[in-house]
FILODO-720854 format. One record per residue (C-alpha): residue number from 0; residue in one letter; chain; x, y, z. Coordinates in steps of 0.05 Angstrom, whole numbers, plus 32768, in hexadecimal, padded with zeros to 4 digits. Layout:
(pt NUM,'a','A',(X,Y,Z))
...
# end
This chain:
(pt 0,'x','A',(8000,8000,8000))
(pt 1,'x','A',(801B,8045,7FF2))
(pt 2,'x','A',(8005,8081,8009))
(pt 3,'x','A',(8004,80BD,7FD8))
(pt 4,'x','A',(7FFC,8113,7FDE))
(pt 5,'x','A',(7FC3,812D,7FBA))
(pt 6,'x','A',(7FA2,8174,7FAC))
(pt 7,'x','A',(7F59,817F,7FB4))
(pt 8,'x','A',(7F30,81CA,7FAF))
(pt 9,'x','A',(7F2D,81D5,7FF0))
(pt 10,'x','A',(7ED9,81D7,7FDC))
(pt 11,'x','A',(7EE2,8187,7FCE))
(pt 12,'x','A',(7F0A,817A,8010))
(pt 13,'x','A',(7ED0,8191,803C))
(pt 14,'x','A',(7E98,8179,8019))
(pt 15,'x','A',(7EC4,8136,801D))
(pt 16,'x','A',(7ECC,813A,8063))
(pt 17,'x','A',(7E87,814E,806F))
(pt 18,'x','A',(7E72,8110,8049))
(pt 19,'x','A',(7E9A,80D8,804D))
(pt 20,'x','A',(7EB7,80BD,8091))
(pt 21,'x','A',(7EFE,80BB,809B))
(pt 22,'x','A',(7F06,807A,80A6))
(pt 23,'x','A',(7EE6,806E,805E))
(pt 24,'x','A',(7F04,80A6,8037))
(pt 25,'x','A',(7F41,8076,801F))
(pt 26,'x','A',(7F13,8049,800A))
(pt 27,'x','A',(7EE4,806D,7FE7))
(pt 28,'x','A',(7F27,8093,7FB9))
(pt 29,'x','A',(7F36,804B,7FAA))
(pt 30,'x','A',(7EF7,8032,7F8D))
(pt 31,'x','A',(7EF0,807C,7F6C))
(pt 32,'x','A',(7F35,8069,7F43))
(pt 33,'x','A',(7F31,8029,7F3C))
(pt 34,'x','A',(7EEA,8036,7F0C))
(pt 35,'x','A',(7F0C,8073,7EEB))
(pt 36,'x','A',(7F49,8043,7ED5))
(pt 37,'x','A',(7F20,8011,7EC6))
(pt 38,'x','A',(7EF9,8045,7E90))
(pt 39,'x','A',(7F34,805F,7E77))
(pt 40,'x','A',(7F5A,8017,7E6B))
(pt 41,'x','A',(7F14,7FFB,7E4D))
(pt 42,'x','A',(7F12,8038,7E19))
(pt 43,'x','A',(7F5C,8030,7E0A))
(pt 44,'x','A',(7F49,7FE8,7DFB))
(pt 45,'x','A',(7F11,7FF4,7DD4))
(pt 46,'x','A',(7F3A,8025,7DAA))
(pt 47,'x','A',(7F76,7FF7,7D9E))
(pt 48,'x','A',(7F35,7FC5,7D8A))
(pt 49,'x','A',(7F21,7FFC,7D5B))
(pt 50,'x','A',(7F6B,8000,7D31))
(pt 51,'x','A',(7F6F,7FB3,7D3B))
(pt 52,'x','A',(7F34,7FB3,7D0E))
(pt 53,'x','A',(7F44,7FEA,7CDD))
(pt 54,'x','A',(7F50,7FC3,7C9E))
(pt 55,'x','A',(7F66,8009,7C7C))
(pt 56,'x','A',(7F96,8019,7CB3))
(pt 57,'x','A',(7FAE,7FD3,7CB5))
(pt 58,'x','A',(7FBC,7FD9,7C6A))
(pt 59,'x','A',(7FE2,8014,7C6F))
(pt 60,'x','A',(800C,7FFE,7CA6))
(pt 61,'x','A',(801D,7FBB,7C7F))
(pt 62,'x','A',(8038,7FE4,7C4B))
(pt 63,'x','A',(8063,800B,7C79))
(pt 64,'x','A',(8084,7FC9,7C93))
(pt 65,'x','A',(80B5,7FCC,7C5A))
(pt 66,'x','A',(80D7,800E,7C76))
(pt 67,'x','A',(80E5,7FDA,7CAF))
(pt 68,'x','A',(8134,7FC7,7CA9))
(pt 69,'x','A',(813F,7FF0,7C75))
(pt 70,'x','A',(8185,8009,7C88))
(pt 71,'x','A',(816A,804B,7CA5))
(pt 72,'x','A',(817B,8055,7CF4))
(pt 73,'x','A',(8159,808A,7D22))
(pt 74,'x','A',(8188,80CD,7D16))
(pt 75,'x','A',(81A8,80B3,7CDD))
(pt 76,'x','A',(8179,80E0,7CAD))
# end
């Protein structure tokens, strides 16, 4: 377990500490960014789903693999 710093408007402090316990407030961050990373990684999957998929983009990039080995190192142009 690690504990971290954060910054909250000092608006969303109180109301949080008007709210929600003490003992709970650790608790309650968790679950709050556990479902926000679990949005975010479910739309990054769902876009890497979506170029998976792309037969056009596919294409293109298949006809970019023969710049692959070509001779031509990063800085040498």
């Amino acid at each position: 377990m690690q504990k971290v710093l954060i910054s909250l408007p000092d608006d969303l402090a109180a109301r949080m500490k008007r709210m929600i316990p003490a003992k709970h407030r650790s608790r309650i961050i968790v679950e709050m960014l556990e479902a926000e990373i679990a949005k975010r990684e479910q739309s990054l999957y769902q876009c890497a789903c979506e170029v998976e998929a792309d037969r056009d983009l596919n294409n293109e990039m298949n006809d970019w693999e023969v710049t692959v080995g070509d001779g031509m190192e990063p800085g040498s142009w």
